[in-house]
Each structure stands twice: as C-alpha cells, then as structure tokens.
C-alpha positions in Angstrom: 2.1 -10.8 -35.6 4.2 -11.5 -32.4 3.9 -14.9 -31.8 3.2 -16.1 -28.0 4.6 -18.9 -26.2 3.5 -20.6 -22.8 4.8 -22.5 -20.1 4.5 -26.0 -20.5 2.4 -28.5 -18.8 3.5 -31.0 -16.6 1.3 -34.2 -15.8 1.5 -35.6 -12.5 -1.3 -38.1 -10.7 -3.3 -37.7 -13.9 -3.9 -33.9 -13.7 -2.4 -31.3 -15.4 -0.8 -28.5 -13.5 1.0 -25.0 -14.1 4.4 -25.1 -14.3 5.7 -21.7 -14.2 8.6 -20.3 -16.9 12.3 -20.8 -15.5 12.6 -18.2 -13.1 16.0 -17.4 -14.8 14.3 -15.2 -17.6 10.7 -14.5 -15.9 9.0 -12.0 -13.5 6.1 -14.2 -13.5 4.1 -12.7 -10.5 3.6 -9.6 -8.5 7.1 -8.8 -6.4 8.6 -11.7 -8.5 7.0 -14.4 -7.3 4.0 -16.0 -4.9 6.8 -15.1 -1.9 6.4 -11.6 -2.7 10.7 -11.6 -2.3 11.0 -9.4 -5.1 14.1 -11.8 -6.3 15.4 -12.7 -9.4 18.2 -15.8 -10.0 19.8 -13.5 -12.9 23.0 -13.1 -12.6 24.2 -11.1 -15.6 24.3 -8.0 -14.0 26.5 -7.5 -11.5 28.9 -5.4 -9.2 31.6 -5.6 -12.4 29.4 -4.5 -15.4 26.3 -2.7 -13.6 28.0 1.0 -13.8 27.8 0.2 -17.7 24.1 0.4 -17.9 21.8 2.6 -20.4 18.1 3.1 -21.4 17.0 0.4 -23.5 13.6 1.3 -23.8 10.9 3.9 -23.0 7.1 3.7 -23.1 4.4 6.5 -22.4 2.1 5.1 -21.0 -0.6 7.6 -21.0 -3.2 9.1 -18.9 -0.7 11.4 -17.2 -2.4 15.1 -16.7 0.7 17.3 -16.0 -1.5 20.5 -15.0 -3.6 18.5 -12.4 -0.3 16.8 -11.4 -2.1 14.2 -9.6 -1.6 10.9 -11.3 0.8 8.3 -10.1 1.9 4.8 -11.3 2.4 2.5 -8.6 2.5 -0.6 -11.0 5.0 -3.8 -10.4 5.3 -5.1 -14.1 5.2 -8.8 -14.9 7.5 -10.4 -17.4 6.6 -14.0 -18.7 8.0 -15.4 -22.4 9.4 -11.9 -23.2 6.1 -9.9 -22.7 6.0 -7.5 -20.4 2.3 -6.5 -18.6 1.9 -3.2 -16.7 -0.7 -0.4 -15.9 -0.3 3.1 -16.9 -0.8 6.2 -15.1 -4.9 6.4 -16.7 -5.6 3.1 -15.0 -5.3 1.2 -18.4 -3.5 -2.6 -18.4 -1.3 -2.9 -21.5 1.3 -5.6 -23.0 4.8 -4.6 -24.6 7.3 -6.5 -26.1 9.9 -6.3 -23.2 12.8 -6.3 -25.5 11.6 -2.9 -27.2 8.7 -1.5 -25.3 6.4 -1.7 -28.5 3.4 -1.8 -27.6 1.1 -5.0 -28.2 -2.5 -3.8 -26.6 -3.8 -1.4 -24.3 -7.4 -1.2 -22.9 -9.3 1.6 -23.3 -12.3 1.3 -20.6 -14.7 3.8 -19.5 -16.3 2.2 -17.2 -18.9 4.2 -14.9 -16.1 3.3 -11.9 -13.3 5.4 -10.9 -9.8 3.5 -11.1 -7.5 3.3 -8.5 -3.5 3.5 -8.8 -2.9 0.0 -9.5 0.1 -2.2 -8.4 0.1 -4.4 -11.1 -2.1 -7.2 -12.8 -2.3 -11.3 -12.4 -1.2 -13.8 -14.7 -3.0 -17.7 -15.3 -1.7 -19.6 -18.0 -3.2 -23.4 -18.4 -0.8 -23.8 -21.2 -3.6 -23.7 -24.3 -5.0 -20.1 -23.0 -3.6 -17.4 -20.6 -5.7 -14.6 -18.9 -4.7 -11.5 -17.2 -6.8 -10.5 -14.5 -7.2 -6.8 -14.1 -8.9 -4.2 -11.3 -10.6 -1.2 -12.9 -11.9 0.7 -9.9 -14.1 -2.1 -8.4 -14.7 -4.1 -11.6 -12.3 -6.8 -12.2 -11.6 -8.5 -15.4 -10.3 -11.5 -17.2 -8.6 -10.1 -20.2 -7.2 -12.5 -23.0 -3.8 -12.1 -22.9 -2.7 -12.4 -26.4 -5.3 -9.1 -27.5 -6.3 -7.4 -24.2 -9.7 -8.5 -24.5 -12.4 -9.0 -22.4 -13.1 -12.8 -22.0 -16.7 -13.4 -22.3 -17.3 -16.4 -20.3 -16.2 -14.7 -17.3 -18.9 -12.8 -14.7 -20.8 -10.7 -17.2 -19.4 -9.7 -20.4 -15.4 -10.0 -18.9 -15.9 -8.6 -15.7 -17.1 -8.9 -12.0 -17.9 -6.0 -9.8 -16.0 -6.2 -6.3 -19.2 -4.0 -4.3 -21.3 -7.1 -4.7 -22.2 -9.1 -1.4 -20.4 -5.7 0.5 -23.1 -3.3 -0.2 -25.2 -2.1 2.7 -27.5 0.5 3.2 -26.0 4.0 4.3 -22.5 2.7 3.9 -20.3 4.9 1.3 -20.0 2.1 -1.2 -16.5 2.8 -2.0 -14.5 -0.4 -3.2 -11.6 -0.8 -5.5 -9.2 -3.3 -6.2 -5.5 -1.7 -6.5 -2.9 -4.7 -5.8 -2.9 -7.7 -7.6 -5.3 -10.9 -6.5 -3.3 -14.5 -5.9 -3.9 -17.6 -8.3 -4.7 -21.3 -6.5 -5.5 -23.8 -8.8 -8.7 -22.7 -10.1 -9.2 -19.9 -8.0 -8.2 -16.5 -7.8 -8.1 -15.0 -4.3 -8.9 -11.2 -4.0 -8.6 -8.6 -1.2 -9.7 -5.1 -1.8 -9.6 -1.3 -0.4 -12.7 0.7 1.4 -12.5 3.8 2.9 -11.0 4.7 6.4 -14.2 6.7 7.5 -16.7 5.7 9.7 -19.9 4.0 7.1 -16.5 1.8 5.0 -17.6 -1.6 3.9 -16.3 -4.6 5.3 -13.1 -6.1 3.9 -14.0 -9.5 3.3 -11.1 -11.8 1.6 -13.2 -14.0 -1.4 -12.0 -16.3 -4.0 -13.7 -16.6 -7.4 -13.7 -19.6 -9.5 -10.9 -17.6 -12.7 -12.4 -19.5 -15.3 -16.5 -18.3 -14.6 -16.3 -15.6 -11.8 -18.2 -17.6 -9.6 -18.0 -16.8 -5.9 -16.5 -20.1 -4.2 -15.6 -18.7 -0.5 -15.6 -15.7 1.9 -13.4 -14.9 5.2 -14.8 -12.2 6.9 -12.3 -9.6 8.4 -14.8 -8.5 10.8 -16.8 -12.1 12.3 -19.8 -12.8 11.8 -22.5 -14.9 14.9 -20.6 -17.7 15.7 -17.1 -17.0 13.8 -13.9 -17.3 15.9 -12.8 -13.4 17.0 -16.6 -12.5 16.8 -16.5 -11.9 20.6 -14.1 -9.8 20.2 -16.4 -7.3 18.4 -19.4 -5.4 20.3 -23.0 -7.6 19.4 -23.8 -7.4 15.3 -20.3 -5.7 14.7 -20.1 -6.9 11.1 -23.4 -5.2 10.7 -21.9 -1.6 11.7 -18.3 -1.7 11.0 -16.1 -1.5 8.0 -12.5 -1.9 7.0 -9.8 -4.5 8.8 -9.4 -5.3 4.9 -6.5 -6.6 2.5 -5.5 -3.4 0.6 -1.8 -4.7 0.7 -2.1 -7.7 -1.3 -1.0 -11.6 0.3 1.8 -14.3 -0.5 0.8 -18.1 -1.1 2.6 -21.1 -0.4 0.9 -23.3 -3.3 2.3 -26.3 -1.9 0.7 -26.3 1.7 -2.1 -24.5 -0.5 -2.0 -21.6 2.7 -2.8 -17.9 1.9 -1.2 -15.7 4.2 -3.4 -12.4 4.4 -2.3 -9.4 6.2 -4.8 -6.7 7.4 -5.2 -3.2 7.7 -7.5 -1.2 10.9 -11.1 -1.0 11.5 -13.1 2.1 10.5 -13.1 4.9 11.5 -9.1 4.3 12.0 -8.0 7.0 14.8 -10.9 6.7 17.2 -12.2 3.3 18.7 -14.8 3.9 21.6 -18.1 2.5 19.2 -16.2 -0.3 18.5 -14.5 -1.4 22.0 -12.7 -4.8 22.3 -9.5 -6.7 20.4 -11.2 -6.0 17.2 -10.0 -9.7 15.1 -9.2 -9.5 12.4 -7.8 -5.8 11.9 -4.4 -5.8 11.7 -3.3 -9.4 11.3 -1.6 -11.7 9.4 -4.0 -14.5 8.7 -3.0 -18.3 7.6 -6.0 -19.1 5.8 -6.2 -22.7 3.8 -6.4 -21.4 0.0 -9.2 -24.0 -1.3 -12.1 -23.4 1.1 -11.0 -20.4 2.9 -10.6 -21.9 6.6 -8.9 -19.9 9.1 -5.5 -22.2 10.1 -3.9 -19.4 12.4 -3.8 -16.0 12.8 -1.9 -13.1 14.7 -2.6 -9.8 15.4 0.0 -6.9 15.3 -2.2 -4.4 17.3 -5.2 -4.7 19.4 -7.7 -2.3 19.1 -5.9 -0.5 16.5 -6.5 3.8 17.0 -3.6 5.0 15.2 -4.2 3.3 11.6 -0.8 1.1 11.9 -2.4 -1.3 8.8 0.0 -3.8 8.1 1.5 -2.2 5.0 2.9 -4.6 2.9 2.3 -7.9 1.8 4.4 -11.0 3.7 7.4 -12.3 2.8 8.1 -16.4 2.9 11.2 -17.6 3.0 13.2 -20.4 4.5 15.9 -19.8 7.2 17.9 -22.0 9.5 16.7 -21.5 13.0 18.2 -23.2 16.2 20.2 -25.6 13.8 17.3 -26.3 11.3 15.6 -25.3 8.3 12.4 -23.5 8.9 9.7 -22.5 6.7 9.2 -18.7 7.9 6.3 -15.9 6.9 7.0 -12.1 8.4 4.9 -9.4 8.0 6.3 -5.7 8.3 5.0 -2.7 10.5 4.6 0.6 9.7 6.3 1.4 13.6 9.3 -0.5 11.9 8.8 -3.9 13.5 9.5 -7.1 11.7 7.0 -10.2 13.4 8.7 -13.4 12.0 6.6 -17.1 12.3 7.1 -20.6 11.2 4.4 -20.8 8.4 2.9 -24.0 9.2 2.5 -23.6 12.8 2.5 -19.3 13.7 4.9 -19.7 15.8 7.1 -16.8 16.6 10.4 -17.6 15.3 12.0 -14.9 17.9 10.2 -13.8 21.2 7.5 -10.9 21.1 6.7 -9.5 24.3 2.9 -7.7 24.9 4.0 -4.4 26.9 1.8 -2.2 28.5 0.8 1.0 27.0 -0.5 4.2 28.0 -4.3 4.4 27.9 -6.3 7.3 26.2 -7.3 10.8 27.3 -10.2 11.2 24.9 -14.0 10.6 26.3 -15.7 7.7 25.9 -12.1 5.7 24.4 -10.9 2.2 25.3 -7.4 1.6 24.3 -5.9 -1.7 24.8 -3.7 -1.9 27.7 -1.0 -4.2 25.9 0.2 -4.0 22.8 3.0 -6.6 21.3 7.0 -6.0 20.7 9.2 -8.2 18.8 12.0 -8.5 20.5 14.5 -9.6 17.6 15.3 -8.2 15.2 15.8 -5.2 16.5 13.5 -1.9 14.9 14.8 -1.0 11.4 14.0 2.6 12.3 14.3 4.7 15.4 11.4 4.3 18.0 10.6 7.7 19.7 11.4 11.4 19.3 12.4 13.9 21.6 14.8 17.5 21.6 17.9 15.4 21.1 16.3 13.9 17.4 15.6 17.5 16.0 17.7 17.8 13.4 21.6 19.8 13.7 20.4 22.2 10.4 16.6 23.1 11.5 15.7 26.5 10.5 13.0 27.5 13.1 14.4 25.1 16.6 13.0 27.5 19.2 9.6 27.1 18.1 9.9 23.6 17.2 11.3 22.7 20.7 8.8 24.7 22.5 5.9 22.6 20.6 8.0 19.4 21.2 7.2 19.8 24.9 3.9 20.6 24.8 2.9 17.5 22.6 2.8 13.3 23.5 6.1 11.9 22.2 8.6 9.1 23.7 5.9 6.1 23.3 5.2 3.7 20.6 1.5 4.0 21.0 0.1 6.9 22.9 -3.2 7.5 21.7 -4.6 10.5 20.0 -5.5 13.5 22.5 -8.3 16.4 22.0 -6.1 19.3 20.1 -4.8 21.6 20.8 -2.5 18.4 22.1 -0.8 16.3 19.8 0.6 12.8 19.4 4.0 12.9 17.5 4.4 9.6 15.7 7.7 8.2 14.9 8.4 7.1 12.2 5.4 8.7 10.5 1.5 7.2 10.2 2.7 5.5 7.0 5.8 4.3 7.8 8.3 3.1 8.7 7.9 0.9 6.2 5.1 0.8 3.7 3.3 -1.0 0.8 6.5 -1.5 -1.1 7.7 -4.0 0.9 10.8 -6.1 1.5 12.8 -8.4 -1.0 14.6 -11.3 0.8 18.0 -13.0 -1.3 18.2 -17.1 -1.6 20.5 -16.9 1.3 17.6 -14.9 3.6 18.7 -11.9 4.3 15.8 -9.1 3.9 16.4 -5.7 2.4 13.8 -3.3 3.8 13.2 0.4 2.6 12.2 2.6 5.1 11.2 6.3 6.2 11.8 8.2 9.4 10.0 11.5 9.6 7.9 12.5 12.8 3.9 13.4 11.9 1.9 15.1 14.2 -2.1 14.6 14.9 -5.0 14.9 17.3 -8.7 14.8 17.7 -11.4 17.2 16.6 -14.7 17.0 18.3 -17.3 16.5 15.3 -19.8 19.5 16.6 -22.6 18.3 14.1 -22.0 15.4 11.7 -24.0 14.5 8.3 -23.2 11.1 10.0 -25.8 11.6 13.4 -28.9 10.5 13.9 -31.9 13.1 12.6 -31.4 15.8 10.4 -29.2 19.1 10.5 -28.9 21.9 7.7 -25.5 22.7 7.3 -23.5 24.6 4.8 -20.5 23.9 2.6 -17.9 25.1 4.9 -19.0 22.8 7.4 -19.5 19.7 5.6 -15.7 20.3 4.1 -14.6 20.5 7.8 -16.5 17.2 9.0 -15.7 15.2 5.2 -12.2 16.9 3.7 -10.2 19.0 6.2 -8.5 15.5 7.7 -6.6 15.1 4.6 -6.4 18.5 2.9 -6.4 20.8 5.9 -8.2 22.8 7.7 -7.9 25.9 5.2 -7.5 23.9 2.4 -3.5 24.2 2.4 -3.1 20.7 1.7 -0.4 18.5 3.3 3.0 20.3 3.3 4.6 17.3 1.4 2.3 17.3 -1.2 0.3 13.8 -0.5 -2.5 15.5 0.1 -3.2 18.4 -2.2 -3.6 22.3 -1.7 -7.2 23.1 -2.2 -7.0 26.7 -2.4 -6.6 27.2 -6.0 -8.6 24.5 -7.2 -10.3 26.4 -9.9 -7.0 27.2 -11.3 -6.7 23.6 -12.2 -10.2 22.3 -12.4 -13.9 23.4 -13.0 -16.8 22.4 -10.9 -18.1 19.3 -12.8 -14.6 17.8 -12.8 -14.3 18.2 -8.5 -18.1 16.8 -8.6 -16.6 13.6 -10.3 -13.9 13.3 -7.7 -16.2 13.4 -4.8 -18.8 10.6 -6.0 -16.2 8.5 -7.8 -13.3 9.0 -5.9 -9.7 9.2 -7.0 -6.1 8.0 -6.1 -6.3 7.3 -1.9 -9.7 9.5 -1.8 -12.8 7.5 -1.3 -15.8 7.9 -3.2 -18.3 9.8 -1.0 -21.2 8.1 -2.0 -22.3 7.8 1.9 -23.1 11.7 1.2 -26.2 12.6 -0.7 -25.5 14.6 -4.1 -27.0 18.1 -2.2 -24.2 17.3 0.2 -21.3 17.0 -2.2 -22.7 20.2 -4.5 -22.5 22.2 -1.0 -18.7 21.2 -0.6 -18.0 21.8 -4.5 -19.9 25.5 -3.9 -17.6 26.2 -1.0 -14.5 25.0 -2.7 -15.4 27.4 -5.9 -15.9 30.5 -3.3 -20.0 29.9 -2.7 -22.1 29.6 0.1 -24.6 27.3 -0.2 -26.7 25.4 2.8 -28.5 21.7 2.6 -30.7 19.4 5.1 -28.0 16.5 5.9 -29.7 13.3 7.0 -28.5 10.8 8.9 -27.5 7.1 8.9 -28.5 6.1 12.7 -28.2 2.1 11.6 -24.3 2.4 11.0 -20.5 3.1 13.3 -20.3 6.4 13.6 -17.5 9.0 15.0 -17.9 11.9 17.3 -14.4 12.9 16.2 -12.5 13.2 13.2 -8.5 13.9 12.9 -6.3 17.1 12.3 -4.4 15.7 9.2 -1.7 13.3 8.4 0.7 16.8 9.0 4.0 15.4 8.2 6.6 17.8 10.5 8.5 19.9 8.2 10.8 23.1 9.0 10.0 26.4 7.4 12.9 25.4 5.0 11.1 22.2 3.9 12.9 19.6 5.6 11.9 16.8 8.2 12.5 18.4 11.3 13.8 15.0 12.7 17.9 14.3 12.2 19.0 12.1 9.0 19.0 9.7 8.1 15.0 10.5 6.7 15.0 7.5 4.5 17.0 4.2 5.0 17.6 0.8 3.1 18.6 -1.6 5.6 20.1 -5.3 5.4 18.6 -8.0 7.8 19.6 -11.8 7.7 16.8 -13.3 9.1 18.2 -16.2 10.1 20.0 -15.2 13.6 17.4 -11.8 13.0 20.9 -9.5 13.0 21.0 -6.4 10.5 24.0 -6.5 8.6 23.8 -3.0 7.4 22.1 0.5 7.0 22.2 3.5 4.7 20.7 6.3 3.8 18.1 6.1 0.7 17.7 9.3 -1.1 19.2 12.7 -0.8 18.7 16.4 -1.3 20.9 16.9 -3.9 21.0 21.0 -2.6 22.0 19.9 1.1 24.8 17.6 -0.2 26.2 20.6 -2.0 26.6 22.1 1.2 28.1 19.3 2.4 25.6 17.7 4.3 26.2 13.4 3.7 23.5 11.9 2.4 19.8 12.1 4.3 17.7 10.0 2.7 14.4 11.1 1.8 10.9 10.0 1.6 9.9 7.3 -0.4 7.6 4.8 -2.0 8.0 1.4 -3.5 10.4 -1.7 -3.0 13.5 -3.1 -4.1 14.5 -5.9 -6.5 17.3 -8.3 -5.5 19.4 -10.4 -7.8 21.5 -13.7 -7.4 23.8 -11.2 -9.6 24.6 -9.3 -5.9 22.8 -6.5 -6.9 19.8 -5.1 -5.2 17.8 -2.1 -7.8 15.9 0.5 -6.1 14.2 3.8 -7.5 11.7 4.5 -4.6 13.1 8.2 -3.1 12.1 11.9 -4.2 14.9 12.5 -5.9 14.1 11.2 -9.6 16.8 8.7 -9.3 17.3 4.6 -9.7 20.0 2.8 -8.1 22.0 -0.3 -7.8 23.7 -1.3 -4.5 25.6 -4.1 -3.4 23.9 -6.0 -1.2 26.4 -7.5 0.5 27.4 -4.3 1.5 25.0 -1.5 1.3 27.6 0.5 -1.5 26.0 2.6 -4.0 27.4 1.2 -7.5 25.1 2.8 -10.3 22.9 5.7 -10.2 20.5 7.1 -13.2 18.3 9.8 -13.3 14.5 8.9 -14.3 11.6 11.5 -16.0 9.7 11.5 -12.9 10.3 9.3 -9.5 10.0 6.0 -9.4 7.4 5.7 -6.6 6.9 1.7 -7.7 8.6 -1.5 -7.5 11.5 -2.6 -10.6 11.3 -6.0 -12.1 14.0 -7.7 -13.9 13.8 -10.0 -16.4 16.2 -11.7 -19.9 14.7 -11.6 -22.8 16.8 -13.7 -25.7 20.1 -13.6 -23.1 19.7 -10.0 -22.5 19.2 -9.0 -18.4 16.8 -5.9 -18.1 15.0 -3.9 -15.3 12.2 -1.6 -16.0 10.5 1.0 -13.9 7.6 2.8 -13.8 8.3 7.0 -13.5 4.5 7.9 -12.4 5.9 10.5 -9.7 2.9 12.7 -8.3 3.7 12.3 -4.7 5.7 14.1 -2.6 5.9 16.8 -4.2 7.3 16.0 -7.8 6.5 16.2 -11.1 3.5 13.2 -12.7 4.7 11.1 -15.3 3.7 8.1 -17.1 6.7 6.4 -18.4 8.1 2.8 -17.8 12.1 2.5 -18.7 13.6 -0.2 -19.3 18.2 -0.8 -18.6 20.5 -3.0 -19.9 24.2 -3.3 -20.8 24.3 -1.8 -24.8 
C-alpha cells in the first residue's frame, strides 16, 4: 500500500498551523495556489528541453458517453506529496499516483442529485489527517484522503447539502457546487451556481466549520433589511430575487485573513425592469474578512447588470510596484475584456476607471443604468465594438451579413437588448472575452490572459403567457419549450450553431423519454434543474420533444421576480462556412505586466488547421480554460478547439511545443515534480464547441 506523507506542522504563538508543501514540487490548490496565479516555481522545463516532451501517463477517467457526446471535464487537478486529485467526466473525485496515473480511489456516488462539471476539489491537511472536500451536484463532502471515503463526523453521514437555508417556496431549487470552496483556518468558504431564470435562489457566500459542517457565517449577495446595498434593491428584494452569486470561485490572502469574492448578475440576467436600481452585490468583487464574514470593501463592475456580464473568473493577487512602491494588488477580469486592478487592503483603483454614460433601453417597462464604469489602463485585451470594417476578409455570405449588420445595435459596450426582430451585437461574445479559465500572473507580475473574440447576437421575446404569471393557464408542450428551452436550444430546436447548446431535433436518436425527463428535474452540465415547473409541465415538454401533443393547467408563482420577456439565444455569429464572421484573430493569448498596466504581447490562440492550409496565418479559435506559468519561462495552455496543448514563451508569445490531445483540453494544466521529475497533466473532456467528449487526464515530461 502507497504510503502517504503530509506537510509538516509548524508551531508559532502556541498554535499549530498549516504549512503548505514547497511549492517547488506541489500544485497544492485550485489554479496553483490561494492567488489563483496558476504559477509554478519549477524550472526544469524550459525554452531549451520543452520541444523534447512525451506522454508520461494516461488515465480514463470514466463517465464519458460518446453517443450523447455531452460530458465535459472542466477539472484543475491538485498535486500535493506526489498524489494527484481530479474529477472525471461522470462527476466522480479520484486520486492517482501522479508519477504513473495508477489509480488509488475513485468514488462511486449515486446520489439523488445531478452533478455538475466540476473544476476541481479542495485540500486540508492538519498534518495527522487530510480531507478532500468535494461537490456532487449540491451535496458536498469531506472525503478521507488516503481511501476516498466519506468522513462521518462531517454534516450527515460525510456530506452537507448546499440547498439548505436557500430554499424558498416556488423558486426552482437548483443549486450546485462546480468550483472548488477556499480553506481559512477552520473554515471552508463556499460559493455556489443557481440558475439564470427568473424564480433562481439567492447566491449567498457561507462558510462551514471543515471539521463538523456547521454553518458559521452568511454574506448575502442580495441584502437583506438593514444590510449595506439593500437600498439598492426594490423593498423585500432578497425575498424575490435570485442569482448575483459566486459560480467562479474566490482567491484568499490568508495573511490579512480577506476573501475576495467576485459575483455574477441578478436573475432573470437580460431583463431588469422588476428589479430596478444598482442591484449590490451582482457583479462585484467583494473584500470580505474570511473569519466572520464582514463586508471590508467592495466594487461593482456593472450596475444594473441586463446583459449577464458575470464576472467570469476568479481574482488574481499579486504584488506590483506602483508609483515607486510595492503594492498589494487584486484584479478581477470582464467578460467585455476589461481588467479592474485594486490595492487589496484598501480597493483602491490602482489605474483610473472612468463611469461613462451609456445608452438607455428601448424595451417597456426597463431601467438601464445611465453610467457604467471603464478602466482606463490597461487598455482592453480584446477589441471593443464591431462594425462592416470587422467582418472578416474570407466570409462566405458578406452581402447578407452586412445588410443585417446595419439593421442591428452595434458600436457600444452596453446597448441594451431590443424587442426582435432588432438585435444587440455583443463584442466579444456574452461569454467572453475572457471567461472562467482565468489569468496566470509570473513572480515578476506580468498577467497572461486567454481570450475570445467572436460577435453574438440577441434580443427580447415578449413572454405571451408564462407558467411563471399569476393564475392559471393551460398550455401545451410547444409552448412551454418556447417560454422554458428555446433561449438556449433555439427556437426550432436547432441548437446553438457552435455546439454549446445542443440540437434538439433528433433527440430520440440519442436518448429515450425517461432519460430527457431526468435532465429536466435534475438538470445537467450549464442546464438548471426545472424543479420551479411541476412534473405535468416537464412531461408536456418531454411529449413535444418526442413528436406529441400534450396540454396541462400551468399554475403560477405570484410571490416571486418574474419576466415578461425571455431571450432569442446565445446565437454565436457564424458564416454559412462555419466560421466567426468577425476578422482574426478569434481567440488570443495576450501578455500584460501589470505593473505600469502595458501589454507586452498578443497572439493568436488556436487555429483551423484547414484555413492555414490555405494559407490563412493563424486565427485563433474559441476556447475554454486557463494557462499555467512557470519560473522555467514557459507558459502551458491547451484551452482552443483544436485538440491541441501548447508551450509558449512567455517572454515572447513564441509557440515552442505543440502536442495533439484525445479530445480538447477545455480545462486548466497543472504542473507539478514528483521524485525530480517536472510534469503537466490535462484533462481531455472536450464536448463543447463542437468536438468529440472524452474523459482522459495526460500527463508530459521529458523521457
């Protein structure tokens, strides 16, 4: 049997506390560290020897289901005393021997939950026992971390569920956990995702006592009577509203003992007139003190937020020399491709940001905020607006895609959604710019931020009856798929044309009726549970997805926020050929020292590998997931459609090492030694964007 080892303790005032494993071997924490800098101090690997990697290792993980083509693994792996712990693409935590991949343990829960893609797990150690803290749709456990087994003494049998003290009566109930919680001391401080439709439960931020489960504090997102931001709210908002949540996951500066959490947008997302005001705390990056849960200082990226701009990653800290001295900094990222930077004691803007006026909304009944804030350094990491002179040199269909370009909203960072047949087109895309991957930052603090570029389109859709309205309406399948489904998956069921939403039309080619059932009061991947929608309500949807007509008496939920509107899809503009119909690059990697807030360099990220036979440099592509940076120079990065991993030099930006993967790397690589040897690992879960699901983590390093 593998013996374990664990970090040693450290006695200092007469209590013992955690001192983590030399961060020369280690990728102790989610993105590397509590920084979230995704950096590593190895230095093995680098721009002489990094051409000469090969596969060390492979594991299949499991749970992959290549006919549905729908699973994903999103997971950032942790590395401590040469184990590695990761998540596979069936929502199952497991622990290999990171020199071989063998595996060590692997749950096997069957919870009465739905699991969401996970981004990893959370390690405690107090030197005599370690735990690994795992979210399993909204149950989270403490897991030995030796066996993989439930430890008893913690909530109820090993686990916690996250939907208690959310709950609420006609709200949708859905709550999972999918990126890893932050240890202080002897708490472990959670966020968690809810839905983006109108009835969502509140995203409170809570900490639990890691040794019992015990609830020990609770921030609310949305303020309650007497809270600070509360007036910012209509009366007994928290009552009514859901979301502003911490889907993204938070960085901690143990020392101060200061949580910084960023949030996402108030539900329902893309329409705002029930909920009229600032709306604290959507969309901010919150300093709260980690032990009791006090607010210290906050600031919000967008007021009012209609256009579901969460902040999408966790934040970065870092220290930079500013004006001559050495700062303390936390940024946060935007999906419009703005970086906010702040001294992380104080907030205070490290560079100027500028509220500008913005154009106010066409839709009845909406209040936009007139300003909205603009850092002025450093300067956008993508491009701001799109017009005629952005549609790309090679488009296969211009004369209609010009002729739509001048009917449609474009040239603004935030015009609101109109009624359709008008559209907004968003630049860079609802979901970035960048998004949840995140940023790495280098010991000398320069950031390295991936990023997309690719124009989506979207407007408003009056609701004409909705399950969600007062009193009672009967209304068929059809319907109830156009009010609950077509947002996402269409209006006629084609699905999103890069595949993040899927085609609906053949559905019985790839599941039956009880399976689709499951989906739509359990949820799955970034669809909700719709448990706000009564069981006669999702069979009528199921009928109508399977080709039958079948009617039911919706009743309504008066009590909660409701919208009159819902949206025309996250329709991500494509030519007939099936390419952006914006000009390259489409996906970038770009090189920002943050301490004068300069970009050093840019390139592309990705390519079509058809289009660069044709000549055609490099575009980039869409992508998912983050770099990892290395005191070695190198920066690794899998992230783009293409099934590839590479290694640039990050002083630079030159490509030095490529390798093809069994699926796309749509997560974040860790590196790690393991008796003197430097690896990185990634997980190949694919399943978005178009490309093939798969459920392997490999592992490189020199032979």
């Amino acid at each position: 049997m593998k013996r374990f080892a664990y970090p040693a303790l450290l006695l200092t005032v007469g209590l013992l506390s955690l001192t983590e494993k030399p961060a020369t071997t280690d990728w102790p924490e989610y993105n590397g560290g509590p920084d979230r800098n995704h950096f590593s101090p190895l230095t093995q690997l680098n721009s002489g020897n990094v051409a000469g990697l090969k596969v060390a290792w492979e594991y299949a993980s499991g749970g992959v289901d290549t006919l549905k083509n729908d699973t994903q693994i999103q997971c950032n792996p942790l590395i401590i005393d040469g184990v590695l712990y990761g998540v596979s693409a069936g929502s199952q935590a497991f622990a290999l021997d990171a020199a071989t991949g063998k595996e060590l343990w692997k749950t096997a829960f069957t919870d009465d939950t739905f699991a969401m893609n996970s981004r990893g797990v959370t390690y405690w150690t107090d030197g005599r026992e370690a735990r690994i803290f795992f979210a399993y749709g909204s149950l989270l456990y403490a897991l030995d971390a030796r066996t993989g087994k439930p430890v008893a003494s913690f909530g109820k049998g090993g686990k916690i569920n996250l939907k208690e003290g959310l709950a609420r009566p006609g709200a949708d109930e859905y709550v999972v956990s999918n990126t890893p919680g932050v240890v202080y001391k002897n708490l472990l401080i959670m966020g968690h995702r809810v839905s983006e439709i109108a009835p969502a439960l509140p995203g409170d931020v809570r900490a639990y006592d890691l040794h019992t489960g015990r609830l020990v504090w609770t921030f609310h997102t949305i303020p309650h009577p007497g809270e600070y931001g509360a007036d910012t709210w209509p009366k007994d908002g928290y009552r009514n509203f859901g979301g502003a949540n911490n889907w993204m996951g938070m960085a901690i500066d143990r020392q101060r003992g200061i949580v910084y959490v960023p949030t996402g947008t108030a539900a329902f997302d893309l329409y705002g007139s029930t909920r009229p005001g600032q709306n604290l705390f959507g969309n901010s990056l919150i300093a709260l003190d980690a032990a009791t849960g006090k607010r210290l200082w906050h600031f919000q990226t967008i007021h009012h937020d209609i256009w579901d701009r969460d902040i999408p990653a966790p934040p970065n800290l870092f220290t930079v020399v500013h004006d001559g001295k050495k700062v303390d900094a936390v940024s946060v990222l935007s999906k419009q491709g703005f970086l906010f930077v702040f001294d992380r004691v104080t907030g205070k803007p490290l560079f100027p940001i500028e509220e500008r006026p913005m154009p106010a909304s066409t839709v009845p009944g909406e209040q936009a905020w007139p300003t909205q804030p603009i850092p002025l350094k450093p300067a956008p990491f993508t491009r701001q607006s799109f017009s005629e002179s952005d549609i790309n040199d090679f488009v296969t269909d211009r004369d209609t895609i010009v002729a739509q370009l001048r009917r449609w909203q474009k040239g603004k960072e935030f015009y609101p959604l109109p009624l359709s047949p008008n559209r907004t087109v968003f630049f860079p895309g609802t979901d970035g710019g960048a998004q949840w991957g995140g940023a790495a930052v280098d010991e000398a603090g320069v950031m390295y931020v991936p990023s997309k570029q690719i124009p989506v389109t979207m407007a408003l859709i009056p609701s004409k009856t909705s399950s969600l309205s007062a009193g009672a309406v009967n209304r068929n399948g059809s319907q109830l798929y156009q009010t609950h489904c077509a947002t996402c998956h269409g209006q006629n069921r084609e699905g999103s044309h890069d595949g993040s939403y899927p085609a609906l039309t053949s559905i019985s080619q790839k599941r039956n009726e009880t399976s689709v059932a499951q989906v739509l009061a359990k949820g799955q991947g970034m669809m909700p549970a719709f448990t706000h929608l009564k069981e006669a309500e999702r069979k009528a949807i199921v009928d109508f997805l399977f080709g039958k007509t079948t009617s039911v008496a919706s009743a309504g939920n008066a009590g909660l926020n409701t919208s009159p509107y819902h949206h025309t899809g996250f329709t991500r503009w494509y030519d007939r050929a099936g390419y952006p119909v914006s000009r390259p690059p489409w996906g970038t990697l770009t090189a920002i020292d943050m301490n004068t807030g300069e970009h050093r360099w840019q390139v592309p990220l990705g390519e079509y590998p058809e289009l660069v036979a044709k000549g055609i440099p490099p575009t980039g592509t869409d992508n998912y997931g983050a770099p990892a940076v290395t005191a070695g120079g190198l920066l690794f990065i899998a992230s783009s459609r293409d099934e590839l991993i590479r290694a640039f030099d990050r002083k630079t930006g030159r490509e030095l090492w490529r390798a093809k993967l069994p699926a796309a790397g749509y997560a974040s690589p860790s590196t790690y030694a393991v008796n003197g040897k430097q690896y990185v690992v990634i997980a190949c879960g694919g399943g978005k964007l178009k490309t093939k699901s798969g459920d392997r983590y490999v592992a490189f390093a020199l032979p």
